[in-house]
Every structure is written in structure tokens, then in C-alpha cells.
PDB file of N, CA, C, O and CB in Angstrom:
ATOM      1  N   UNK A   1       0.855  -1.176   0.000  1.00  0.00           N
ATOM      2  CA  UNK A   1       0.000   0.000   0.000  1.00  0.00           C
ATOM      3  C   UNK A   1       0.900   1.237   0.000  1.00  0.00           C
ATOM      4  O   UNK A   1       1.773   1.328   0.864  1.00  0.00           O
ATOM      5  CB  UNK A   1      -0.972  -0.001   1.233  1.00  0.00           C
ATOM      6  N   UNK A   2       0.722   2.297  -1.016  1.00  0.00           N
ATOM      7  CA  UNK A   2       1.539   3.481  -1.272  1.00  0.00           C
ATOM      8  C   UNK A   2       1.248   3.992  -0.038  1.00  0.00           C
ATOM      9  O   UNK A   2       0.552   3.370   0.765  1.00  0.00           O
ATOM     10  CB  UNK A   2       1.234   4.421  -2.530  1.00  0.00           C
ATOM     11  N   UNK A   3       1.799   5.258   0.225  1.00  0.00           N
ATOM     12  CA  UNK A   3       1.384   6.263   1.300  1.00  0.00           C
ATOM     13  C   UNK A   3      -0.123   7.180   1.028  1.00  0.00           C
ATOM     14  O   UNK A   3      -1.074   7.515   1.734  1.00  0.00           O
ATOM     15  CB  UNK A   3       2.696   7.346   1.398  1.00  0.00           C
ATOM     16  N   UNK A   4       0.285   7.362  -0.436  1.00  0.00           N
ATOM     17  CA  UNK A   4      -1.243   8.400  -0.611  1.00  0.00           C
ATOM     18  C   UNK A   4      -2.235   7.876  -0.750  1.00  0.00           C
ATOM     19  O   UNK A   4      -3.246   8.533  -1.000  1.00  0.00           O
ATOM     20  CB  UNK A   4      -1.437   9.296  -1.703  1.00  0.00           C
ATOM     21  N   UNK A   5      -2.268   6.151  -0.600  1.00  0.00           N
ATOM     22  CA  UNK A   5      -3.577   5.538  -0.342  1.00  0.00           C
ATOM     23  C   UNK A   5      -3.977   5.357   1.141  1.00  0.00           C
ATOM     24  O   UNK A   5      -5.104   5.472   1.622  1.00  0.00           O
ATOM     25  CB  UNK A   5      -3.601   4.216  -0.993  1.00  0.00           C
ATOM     26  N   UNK A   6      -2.938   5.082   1.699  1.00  0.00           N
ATOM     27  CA  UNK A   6      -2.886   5.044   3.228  1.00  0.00           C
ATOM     28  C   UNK A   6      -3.876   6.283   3.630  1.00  0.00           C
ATOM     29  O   UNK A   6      -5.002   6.305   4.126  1.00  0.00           O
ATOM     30  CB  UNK A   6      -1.209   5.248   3.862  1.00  0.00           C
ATOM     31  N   UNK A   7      -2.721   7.584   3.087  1.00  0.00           N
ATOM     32  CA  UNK A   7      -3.870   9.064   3.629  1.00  0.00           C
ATOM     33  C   UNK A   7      -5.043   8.845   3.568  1.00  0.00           C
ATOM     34  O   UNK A   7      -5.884   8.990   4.454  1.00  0.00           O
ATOM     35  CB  UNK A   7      -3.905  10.435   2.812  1.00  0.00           C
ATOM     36  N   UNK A   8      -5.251   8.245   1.831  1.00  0.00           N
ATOM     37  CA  UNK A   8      -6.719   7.752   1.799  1.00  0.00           C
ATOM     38  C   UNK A   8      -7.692   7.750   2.376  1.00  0.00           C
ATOM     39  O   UNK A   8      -8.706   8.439   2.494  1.00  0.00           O
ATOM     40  CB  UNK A   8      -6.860   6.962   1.748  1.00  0.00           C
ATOM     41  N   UNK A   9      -7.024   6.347   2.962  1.00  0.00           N
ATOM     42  CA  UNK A   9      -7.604   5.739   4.304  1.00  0.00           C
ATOM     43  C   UNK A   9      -8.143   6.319   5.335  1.00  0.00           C
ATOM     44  O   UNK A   9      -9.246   6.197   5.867  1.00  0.00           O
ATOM     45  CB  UNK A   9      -6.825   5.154   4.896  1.00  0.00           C
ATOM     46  N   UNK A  10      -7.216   6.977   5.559  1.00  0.00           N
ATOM     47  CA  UNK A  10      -7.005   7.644   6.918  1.00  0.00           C
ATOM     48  C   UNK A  10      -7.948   8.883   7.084  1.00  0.00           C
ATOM     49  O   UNK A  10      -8.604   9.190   8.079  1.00  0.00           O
ATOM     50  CB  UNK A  10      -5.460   8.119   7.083  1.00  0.00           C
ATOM     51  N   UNK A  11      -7.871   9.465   5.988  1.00  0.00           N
ATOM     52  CA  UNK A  11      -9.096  10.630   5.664  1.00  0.00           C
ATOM     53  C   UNK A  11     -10.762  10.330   5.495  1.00  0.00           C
ATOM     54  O   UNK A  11     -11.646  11.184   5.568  1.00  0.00           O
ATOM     55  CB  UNK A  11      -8.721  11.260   4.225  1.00  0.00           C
ATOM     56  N   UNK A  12     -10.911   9.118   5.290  1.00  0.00           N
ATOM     57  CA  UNK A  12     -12.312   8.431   4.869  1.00  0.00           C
ATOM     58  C   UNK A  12     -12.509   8.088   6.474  1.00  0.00           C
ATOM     59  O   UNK A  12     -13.409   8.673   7.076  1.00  0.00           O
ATOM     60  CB  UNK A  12     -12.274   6.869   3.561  1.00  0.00           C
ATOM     61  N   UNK A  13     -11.713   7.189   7.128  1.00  0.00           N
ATOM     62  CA  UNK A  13     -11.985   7.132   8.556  1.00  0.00           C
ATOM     63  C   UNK A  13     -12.619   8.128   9.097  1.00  0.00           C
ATOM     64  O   UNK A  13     -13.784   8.156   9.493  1.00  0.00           O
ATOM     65  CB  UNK A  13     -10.950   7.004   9.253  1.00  0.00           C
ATOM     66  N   UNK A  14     -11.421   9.368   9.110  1.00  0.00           N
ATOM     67  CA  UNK A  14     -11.596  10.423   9.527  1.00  0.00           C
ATOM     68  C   UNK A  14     -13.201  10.991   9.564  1.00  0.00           C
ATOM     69  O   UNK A  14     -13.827  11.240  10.594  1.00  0.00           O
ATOM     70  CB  UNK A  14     -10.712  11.101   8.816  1.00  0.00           C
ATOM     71  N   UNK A  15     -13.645  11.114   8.329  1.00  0.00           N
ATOM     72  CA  UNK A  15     -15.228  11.646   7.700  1.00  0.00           C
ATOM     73  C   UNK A  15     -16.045  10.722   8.563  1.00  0.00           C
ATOM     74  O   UNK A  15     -16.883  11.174   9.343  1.00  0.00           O
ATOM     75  CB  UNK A  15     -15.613  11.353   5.771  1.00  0.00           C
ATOM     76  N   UNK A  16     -15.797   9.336   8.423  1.00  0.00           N
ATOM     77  CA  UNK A  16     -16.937   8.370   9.143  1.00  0.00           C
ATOM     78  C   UNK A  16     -17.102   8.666  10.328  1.00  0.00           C
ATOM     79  O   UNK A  16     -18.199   8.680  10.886  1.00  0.00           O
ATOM     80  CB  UNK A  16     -16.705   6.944   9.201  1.00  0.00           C
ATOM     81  N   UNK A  17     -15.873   8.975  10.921  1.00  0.00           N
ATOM     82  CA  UNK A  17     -16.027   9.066  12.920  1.00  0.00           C
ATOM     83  C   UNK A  17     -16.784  10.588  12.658  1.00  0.00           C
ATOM     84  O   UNK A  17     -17.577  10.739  13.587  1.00  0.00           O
ATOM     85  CB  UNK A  17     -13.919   9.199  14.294  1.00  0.00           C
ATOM     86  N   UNK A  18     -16.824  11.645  11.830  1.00  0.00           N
ATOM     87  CA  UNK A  18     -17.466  13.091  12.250  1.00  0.00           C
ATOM     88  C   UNK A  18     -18.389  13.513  11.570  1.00  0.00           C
ATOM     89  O   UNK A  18     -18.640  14.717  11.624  1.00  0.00           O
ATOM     90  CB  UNK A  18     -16.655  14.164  12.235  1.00  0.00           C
ATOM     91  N   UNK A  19     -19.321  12.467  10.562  1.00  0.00           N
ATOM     92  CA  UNK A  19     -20.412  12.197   9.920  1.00  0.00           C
ATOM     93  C   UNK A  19     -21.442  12.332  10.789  1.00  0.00           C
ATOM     94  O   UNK A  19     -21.307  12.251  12.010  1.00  0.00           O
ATOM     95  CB  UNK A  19     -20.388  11.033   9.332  1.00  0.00           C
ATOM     96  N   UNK A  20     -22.664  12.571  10.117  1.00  0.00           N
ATOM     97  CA  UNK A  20     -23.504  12.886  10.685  1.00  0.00           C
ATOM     98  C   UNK A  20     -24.177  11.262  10.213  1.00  0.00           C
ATOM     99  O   UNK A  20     -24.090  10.701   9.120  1.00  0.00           O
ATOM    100  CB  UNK A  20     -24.068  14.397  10.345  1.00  0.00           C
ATOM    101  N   UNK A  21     -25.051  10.659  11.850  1.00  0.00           N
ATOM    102  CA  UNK A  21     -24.988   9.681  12.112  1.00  0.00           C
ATOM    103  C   UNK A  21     -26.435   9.486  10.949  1.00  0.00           C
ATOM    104  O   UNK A  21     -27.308  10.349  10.855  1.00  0.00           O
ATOM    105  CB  UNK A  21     -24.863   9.409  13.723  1.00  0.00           C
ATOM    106  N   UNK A  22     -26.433   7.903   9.969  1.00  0.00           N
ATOM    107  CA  UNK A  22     -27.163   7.584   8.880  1.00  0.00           C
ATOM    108  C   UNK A  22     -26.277   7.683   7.644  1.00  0.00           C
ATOM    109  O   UNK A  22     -26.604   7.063   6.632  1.00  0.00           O
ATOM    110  CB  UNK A  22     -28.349   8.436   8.807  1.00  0.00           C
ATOM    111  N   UNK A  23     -25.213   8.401   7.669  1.00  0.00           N
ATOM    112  CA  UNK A  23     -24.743   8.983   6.130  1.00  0.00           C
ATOM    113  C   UNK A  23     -23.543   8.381   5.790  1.00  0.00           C
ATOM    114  O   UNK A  23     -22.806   8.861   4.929  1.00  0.00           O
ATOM    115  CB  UNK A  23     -24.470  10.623   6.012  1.00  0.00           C
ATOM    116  N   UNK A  24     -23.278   7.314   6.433  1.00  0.00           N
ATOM    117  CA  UNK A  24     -21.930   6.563   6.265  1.00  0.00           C
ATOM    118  C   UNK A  24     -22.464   6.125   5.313  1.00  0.00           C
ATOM    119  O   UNK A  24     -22.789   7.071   4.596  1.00  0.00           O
ATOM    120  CB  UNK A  24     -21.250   5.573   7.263  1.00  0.00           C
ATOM    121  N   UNK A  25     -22.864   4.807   4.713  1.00  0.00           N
ATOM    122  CA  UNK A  25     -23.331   4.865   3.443  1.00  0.00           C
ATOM    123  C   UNK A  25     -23.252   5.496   2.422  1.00  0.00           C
ATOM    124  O   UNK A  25     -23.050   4.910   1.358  1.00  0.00           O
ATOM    125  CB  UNK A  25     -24.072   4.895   3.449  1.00  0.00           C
ATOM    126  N   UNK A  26     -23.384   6.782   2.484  1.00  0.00           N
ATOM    127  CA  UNK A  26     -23.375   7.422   1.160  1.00  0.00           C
ATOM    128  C   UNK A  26     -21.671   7.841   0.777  1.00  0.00           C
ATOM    129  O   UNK A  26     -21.144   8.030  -0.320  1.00  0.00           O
ATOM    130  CB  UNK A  26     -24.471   8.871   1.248  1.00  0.00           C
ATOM    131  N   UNK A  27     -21.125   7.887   2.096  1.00  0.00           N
ATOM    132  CA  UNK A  27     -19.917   8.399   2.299  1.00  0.00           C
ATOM    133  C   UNK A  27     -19.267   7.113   1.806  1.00  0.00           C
ATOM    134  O   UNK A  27     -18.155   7.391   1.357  1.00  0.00           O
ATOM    135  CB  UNK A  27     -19.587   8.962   3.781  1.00  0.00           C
ATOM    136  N   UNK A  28     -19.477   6.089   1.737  1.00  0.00           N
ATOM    137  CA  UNK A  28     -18.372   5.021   1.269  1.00  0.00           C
ATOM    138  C   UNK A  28     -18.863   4.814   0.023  1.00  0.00           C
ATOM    139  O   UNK A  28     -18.144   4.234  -0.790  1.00  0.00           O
ATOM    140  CB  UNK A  28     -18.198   3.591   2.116  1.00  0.00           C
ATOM    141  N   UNK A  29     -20.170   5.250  -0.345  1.00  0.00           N
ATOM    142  CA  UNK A  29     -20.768   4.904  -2.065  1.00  0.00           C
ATOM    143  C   UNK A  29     -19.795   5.988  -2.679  1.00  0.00           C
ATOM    144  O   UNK A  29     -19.092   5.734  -3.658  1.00  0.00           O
ATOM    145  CB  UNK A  29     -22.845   5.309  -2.527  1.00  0.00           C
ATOM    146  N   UNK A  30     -19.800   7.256  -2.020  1.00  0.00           N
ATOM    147  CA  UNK A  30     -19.154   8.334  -2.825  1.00  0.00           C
ATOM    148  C   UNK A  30     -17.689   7.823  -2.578  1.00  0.00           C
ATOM    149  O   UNK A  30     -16.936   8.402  -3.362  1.00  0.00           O
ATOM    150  CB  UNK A  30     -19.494  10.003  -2.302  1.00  0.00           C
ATOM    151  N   UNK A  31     -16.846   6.712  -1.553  1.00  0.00           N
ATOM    152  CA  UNK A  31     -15.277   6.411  -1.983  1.00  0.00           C
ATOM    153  C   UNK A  31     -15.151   5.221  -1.921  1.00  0.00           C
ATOM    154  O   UNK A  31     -14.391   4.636  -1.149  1.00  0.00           O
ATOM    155  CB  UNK A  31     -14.144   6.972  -1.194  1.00  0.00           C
ATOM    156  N   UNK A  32     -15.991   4.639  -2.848  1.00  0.00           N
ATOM    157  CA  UNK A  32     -16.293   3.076  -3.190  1.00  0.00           C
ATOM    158  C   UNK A  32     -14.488   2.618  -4.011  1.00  0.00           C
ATOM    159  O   UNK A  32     -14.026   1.576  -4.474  1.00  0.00           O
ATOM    160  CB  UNK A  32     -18.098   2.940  -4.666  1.00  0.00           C
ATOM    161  N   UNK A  33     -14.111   3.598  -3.889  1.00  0.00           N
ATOM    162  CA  UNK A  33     -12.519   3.137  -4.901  1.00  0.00           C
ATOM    163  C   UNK A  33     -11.522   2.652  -3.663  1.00  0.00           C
ATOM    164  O   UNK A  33     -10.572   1.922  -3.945  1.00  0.00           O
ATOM    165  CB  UNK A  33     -11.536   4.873  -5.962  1.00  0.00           C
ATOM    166  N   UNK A  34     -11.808   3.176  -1.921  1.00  0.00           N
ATOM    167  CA  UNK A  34     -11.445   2.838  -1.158  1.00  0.00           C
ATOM    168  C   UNK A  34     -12.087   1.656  -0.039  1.00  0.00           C
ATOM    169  O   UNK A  34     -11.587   1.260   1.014  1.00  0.00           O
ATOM    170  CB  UNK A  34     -11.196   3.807  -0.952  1.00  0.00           C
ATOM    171  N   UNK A  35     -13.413   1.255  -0.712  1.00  0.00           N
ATOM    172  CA  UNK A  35     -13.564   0.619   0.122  1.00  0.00           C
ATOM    173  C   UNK A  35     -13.637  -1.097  -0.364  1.00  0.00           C
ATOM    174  O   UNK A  35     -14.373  -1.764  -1.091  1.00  0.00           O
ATOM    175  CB  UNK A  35     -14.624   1.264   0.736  1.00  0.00           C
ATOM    176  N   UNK A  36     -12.124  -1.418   0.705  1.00  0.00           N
ATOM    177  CA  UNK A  36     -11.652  -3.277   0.454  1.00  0.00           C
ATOM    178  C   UNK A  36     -11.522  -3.221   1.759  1.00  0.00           C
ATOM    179  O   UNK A  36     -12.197  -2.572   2.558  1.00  0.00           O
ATOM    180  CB  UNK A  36     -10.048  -3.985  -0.551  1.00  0.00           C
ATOM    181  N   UNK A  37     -10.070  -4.368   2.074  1.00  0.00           N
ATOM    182  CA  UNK A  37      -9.654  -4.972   2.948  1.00  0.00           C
ATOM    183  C   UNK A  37      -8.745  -3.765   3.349  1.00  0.00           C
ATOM    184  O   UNK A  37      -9.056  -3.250   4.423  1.00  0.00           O
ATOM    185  CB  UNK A  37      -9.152  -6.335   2.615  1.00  0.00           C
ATOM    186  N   UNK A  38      -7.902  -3.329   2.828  1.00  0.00           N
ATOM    187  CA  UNK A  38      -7.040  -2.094   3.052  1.00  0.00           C
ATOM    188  C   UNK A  38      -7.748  -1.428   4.004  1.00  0.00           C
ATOM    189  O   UNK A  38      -7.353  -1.629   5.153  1.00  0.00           O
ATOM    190  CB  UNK A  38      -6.766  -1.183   1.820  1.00  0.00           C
ATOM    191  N   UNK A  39      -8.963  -0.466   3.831  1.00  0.00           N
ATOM    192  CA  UNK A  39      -9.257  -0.117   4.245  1.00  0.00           C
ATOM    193  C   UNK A  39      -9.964  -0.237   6.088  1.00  0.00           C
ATOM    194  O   UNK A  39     -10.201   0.582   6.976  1.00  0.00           O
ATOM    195  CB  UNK A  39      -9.445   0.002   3.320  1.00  0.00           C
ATOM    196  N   UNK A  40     -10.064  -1.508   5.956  1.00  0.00           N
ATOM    197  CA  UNK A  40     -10.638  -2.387   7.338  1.00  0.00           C
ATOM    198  C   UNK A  40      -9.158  -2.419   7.926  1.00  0.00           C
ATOM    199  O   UNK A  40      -9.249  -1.818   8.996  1.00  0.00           O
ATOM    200  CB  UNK A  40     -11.488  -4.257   7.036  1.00  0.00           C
ATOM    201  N   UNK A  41      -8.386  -2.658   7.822  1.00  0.00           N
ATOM    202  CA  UNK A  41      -6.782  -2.650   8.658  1.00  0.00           C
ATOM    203  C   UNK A  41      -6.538  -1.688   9.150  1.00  0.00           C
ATOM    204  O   UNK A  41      -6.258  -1.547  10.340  1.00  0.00           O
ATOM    205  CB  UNK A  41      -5.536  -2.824   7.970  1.00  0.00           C
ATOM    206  N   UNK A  42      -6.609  -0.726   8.203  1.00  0.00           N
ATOM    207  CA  UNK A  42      -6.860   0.557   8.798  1.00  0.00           C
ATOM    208  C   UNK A  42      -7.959   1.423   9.645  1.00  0.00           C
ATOM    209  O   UNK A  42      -7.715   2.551  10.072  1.00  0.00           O
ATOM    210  CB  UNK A  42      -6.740   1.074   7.984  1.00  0.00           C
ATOM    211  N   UNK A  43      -9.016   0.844   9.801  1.00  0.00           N
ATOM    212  CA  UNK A  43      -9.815   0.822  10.548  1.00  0.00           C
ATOM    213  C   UNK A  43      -9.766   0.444  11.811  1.00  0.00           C
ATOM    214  O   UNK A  43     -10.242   1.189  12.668  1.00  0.00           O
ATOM    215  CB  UNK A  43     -10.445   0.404  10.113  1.00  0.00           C
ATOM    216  N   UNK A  44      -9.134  -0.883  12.189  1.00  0.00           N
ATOM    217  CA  UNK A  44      -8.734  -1.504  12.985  1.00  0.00           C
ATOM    218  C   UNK A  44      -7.631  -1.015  14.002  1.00  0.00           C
ATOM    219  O   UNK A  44      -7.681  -0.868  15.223  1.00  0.00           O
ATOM    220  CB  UNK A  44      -8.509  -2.396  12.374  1.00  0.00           C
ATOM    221  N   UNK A  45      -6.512  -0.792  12.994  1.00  0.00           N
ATOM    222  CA  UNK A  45      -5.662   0.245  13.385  1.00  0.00           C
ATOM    223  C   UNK A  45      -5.959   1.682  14.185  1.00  0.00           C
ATOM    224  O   UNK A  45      -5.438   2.233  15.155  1.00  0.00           O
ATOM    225  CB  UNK A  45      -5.174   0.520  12.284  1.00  0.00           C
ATOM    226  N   UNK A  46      -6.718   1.907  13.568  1.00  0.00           N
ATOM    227  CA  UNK A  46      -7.221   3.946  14.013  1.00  0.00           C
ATOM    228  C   UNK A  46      -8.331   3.341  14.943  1.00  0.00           C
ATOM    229  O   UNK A  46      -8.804   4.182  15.707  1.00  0.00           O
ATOM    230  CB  UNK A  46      -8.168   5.447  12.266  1.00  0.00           C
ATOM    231  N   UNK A  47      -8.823   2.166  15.050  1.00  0.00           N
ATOM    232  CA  UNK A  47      -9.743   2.198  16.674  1.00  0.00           C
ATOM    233  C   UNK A  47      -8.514   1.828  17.644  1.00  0.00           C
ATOM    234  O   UNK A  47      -8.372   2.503  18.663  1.00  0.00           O
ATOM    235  CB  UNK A  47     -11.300   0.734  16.897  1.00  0.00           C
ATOM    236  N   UNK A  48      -7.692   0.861  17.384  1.00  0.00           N
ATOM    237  CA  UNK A  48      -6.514   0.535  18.287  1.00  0.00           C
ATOM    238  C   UNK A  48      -5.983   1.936  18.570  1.00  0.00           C
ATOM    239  O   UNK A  48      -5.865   2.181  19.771  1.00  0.00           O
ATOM    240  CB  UNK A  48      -5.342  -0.492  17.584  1.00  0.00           C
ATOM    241  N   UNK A  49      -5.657   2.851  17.778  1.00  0.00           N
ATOM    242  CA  UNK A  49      -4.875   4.113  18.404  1.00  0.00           C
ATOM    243  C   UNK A  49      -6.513   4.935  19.362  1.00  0.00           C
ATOM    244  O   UNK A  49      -6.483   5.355  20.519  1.00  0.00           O
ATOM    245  CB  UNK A  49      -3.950   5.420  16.662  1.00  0.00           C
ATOM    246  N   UNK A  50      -7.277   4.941  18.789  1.00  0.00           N
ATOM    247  CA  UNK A  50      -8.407   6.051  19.889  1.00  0.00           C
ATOM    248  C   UNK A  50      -8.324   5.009  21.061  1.00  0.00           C
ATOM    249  O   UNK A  50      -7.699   5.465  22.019  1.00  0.00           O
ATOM    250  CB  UNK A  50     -10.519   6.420  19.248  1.00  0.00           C
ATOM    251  N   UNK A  51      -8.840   3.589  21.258  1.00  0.00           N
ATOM    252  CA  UNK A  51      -8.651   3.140  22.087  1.00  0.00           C
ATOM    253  C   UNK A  51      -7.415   3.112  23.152  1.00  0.00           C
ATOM    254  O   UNK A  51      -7.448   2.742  24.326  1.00  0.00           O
ATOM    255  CB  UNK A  51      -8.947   2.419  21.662  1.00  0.00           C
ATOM    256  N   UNK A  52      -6.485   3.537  22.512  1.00  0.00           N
ATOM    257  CA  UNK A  52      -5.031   3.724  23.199  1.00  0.00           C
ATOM    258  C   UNK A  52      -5.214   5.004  24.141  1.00  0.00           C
ATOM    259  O   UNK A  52      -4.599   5.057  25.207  1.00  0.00           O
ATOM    260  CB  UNK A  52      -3.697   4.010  21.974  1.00  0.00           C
ATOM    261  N   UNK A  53      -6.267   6.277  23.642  1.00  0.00           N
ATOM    262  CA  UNK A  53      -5.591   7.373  24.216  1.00  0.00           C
ATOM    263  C   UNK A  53      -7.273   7.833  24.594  1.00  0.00           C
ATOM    264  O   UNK A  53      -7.645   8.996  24.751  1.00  0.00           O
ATOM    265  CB  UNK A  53      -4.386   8.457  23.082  1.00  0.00           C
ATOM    266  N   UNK A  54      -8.010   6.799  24.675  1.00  0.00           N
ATOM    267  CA  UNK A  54      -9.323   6.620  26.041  1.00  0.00           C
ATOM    268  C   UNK A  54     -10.600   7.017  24.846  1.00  0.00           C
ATOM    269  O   UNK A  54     -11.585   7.268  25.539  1.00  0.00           O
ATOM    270  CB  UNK A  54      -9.188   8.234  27.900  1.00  0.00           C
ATOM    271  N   UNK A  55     -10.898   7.139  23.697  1.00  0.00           N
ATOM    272  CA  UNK A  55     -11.798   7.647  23.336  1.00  0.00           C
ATOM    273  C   UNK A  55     -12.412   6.675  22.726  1.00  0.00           C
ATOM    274  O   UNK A  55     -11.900   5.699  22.177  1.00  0.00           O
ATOM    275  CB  UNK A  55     -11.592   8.653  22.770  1.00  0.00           C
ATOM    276  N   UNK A  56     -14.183   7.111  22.883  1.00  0.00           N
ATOM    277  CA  UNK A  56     -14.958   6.219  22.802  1.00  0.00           C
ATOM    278  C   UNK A  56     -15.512   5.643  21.140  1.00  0.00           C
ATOM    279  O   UNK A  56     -16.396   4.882  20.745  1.00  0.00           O
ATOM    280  CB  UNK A  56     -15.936   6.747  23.684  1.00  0.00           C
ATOM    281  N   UNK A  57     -14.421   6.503  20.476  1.00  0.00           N
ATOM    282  CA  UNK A  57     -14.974   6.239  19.356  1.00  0.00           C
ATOM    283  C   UNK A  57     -14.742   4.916  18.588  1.00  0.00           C
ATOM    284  O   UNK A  57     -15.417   4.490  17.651  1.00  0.00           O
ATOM    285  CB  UNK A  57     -14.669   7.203  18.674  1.00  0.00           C
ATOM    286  N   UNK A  58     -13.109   4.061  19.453  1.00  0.00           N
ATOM    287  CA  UNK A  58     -13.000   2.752  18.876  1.00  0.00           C
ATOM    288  C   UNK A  58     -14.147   1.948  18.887  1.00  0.00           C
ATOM    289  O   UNK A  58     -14.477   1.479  17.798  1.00  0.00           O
ATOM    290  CB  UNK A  58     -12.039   2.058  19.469  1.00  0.00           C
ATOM    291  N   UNK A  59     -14.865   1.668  19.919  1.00  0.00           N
ATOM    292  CA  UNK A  59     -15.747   0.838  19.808  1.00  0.00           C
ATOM    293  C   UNK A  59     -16.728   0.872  18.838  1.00  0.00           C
ATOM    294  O   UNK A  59     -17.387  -0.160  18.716  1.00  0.00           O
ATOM    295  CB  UNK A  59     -16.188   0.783  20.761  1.00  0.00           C
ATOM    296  N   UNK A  60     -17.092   2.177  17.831  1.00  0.00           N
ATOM    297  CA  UNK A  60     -18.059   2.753  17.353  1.00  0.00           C
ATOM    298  C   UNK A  60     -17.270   1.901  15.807  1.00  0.00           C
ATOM    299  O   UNK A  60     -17.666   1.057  15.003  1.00  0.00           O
ATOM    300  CB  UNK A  60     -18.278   4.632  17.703  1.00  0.00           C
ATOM    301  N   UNK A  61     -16.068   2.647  15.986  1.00  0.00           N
ATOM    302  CA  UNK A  61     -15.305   2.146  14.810  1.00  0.00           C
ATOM    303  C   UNK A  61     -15.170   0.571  14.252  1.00  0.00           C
ATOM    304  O   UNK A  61     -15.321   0.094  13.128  1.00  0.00           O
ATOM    305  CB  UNK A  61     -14.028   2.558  15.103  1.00  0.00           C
ATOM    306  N   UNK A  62     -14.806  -0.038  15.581  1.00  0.00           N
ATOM    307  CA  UNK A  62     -14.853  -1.333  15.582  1.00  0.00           C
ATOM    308  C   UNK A  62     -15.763  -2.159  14.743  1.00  0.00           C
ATOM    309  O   UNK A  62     -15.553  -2.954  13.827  1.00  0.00           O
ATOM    310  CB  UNK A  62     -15.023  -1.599  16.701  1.00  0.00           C
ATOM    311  N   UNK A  63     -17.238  -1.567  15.556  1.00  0.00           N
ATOM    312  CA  UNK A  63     -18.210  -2.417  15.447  1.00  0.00           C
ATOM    313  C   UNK A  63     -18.941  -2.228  13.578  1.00  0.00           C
ATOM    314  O   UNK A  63     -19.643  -3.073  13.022  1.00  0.00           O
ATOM    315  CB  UNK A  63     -19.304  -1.989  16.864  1.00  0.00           C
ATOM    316  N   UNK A  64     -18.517  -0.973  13.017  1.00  0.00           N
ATOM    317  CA  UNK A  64     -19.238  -0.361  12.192  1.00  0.00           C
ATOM    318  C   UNK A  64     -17.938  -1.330  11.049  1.00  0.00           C
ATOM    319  O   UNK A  64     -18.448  -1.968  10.129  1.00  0.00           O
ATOM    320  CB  UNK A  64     -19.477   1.616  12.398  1.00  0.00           C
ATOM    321  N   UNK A  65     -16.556  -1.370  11.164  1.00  0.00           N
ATOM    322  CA  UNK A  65     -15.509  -2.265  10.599  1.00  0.00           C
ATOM    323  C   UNK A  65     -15.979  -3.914  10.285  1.00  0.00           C
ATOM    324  O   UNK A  65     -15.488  -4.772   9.551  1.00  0.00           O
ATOM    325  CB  UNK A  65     -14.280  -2.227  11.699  1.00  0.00           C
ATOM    326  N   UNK A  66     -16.786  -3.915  10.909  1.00  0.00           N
ATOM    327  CA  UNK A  66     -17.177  -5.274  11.157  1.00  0.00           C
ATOM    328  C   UNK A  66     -18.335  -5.372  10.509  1.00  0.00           C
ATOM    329  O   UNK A  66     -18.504  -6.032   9.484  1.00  0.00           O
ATOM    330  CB  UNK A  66     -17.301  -5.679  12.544  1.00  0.00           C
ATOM    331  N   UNK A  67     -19.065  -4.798  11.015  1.00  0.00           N
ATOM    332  CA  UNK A  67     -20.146  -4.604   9.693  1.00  0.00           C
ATOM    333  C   UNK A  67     -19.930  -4.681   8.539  1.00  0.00           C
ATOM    334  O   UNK A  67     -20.538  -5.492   7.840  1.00  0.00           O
ATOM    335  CB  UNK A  67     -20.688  -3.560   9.541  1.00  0.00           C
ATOM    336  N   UNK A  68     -19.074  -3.913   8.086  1.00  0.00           N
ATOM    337  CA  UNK A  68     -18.547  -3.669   6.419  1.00  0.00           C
ATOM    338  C   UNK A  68     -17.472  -4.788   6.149  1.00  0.00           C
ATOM    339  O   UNK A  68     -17.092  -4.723   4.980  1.00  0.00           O
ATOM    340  CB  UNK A  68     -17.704  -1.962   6.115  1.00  0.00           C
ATOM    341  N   UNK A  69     -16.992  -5.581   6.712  1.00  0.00           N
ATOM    342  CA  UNK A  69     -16.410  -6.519   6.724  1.00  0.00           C
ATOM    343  C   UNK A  69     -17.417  -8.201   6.289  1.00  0.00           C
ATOM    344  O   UNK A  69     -17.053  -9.300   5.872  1.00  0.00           O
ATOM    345  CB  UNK A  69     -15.783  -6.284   8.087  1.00  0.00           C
ATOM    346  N   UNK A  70     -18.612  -7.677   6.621  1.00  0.00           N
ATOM    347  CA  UNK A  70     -19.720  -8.887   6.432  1.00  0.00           C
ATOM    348  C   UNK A  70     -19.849  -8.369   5.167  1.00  0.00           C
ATOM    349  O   UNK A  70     -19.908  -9.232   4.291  1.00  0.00           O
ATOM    350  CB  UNK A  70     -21.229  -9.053   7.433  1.00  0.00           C
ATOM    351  N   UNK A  71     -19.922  -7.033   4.735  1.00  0.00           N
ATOM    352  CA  UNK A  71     -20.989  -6.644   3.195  1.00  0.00           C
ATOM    353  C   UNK A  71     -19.729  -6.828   2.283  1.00  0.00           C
ATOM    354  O   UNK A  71     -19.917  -6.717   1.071  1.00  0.00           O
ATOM    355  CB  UNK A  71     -21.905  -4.626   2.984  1.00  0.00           C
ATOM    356  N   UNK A  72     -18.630  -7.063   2.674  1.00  0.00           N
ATOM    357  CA  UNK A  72     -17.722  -7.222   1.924  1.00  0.00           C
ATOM    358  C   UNK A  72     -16.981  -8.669   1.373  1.00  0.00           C
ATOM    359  O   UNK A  72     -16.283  -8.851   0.375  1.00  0.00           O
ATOM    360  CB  UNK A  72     -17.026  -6.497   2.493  1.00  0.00           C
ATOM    361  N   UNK A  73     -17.451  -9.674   2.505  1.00  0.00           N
ATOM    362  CA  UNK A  73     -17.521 -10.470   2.583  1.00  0.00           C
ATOM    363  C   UNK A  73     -16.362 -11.201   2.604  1.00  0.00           C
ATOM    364  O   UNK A  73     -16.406 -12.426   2.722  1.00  0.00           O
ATOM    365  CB  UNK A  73     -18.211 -10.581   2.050  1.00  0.00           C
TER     366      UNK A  73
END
């Protein structure tokens, strides 16, 4: 994985955790070019770091990773 896909990543996370709650969906239809397995590692990853430094959003992350991990199959 290059770096400027990584950012990618990291920026789409970003949107999902400060989305307004219902609109994830549209938010991964509109970066359907990012959404694989890549992207779930990194998911995984960025709840492991919030979880590291107390915030409640890993679990949110987690569980929503997992989800998209079934539709992805």
C-alpha cells in the first residue's frame, strides 16, 4: 500500500467518525474506490490508536468495521 492511499484511508476514517450519524453509506458509495480490505486494517488500526488514548470512538469504529467486513464479505 503506497502512502497516498494510506492518507486515503485515513481521511475516509476520519469523515466516518465526524459524519452525521445515517450517512456513512453514502460516504463510502461516494469512496467506493477505497472501500476493500485495506481499508478495514486501517480501521482496525485507528480504533486501536483512539482506544489507546481513552476515546470512545474505537468501539463505534470497531463495530461499524465489522459490519462492512460482512458486506464485503
Amino acid at each position: 500500500m503506497d502512502e497516498q492511499r494510506l492518507q486515503a484511508y485515513v481521511a475516509l476514517v476520519e469523515q466516518l467518525l465526524s459524519c452525521p450519524q445515517g450517512q456513512e453509506a453514502e460516504l463510502l458509495q461516494a469512496n467506493a474506490a477505497l472501500v476493500d480490505v485495506g481499508l478495514l486494517g486501517v480501521m482496525e488500526q485507528y480504533a486501536a490508536y483512539l482506544e489507546s488514548q481513552g476515546d470512545g470512538n474505537a468501539r463505534w469504529l470497531r463495530e461499524f468495521s465489522g459490519r462492512l467486513a460482512q458486506t464485503l464479505g
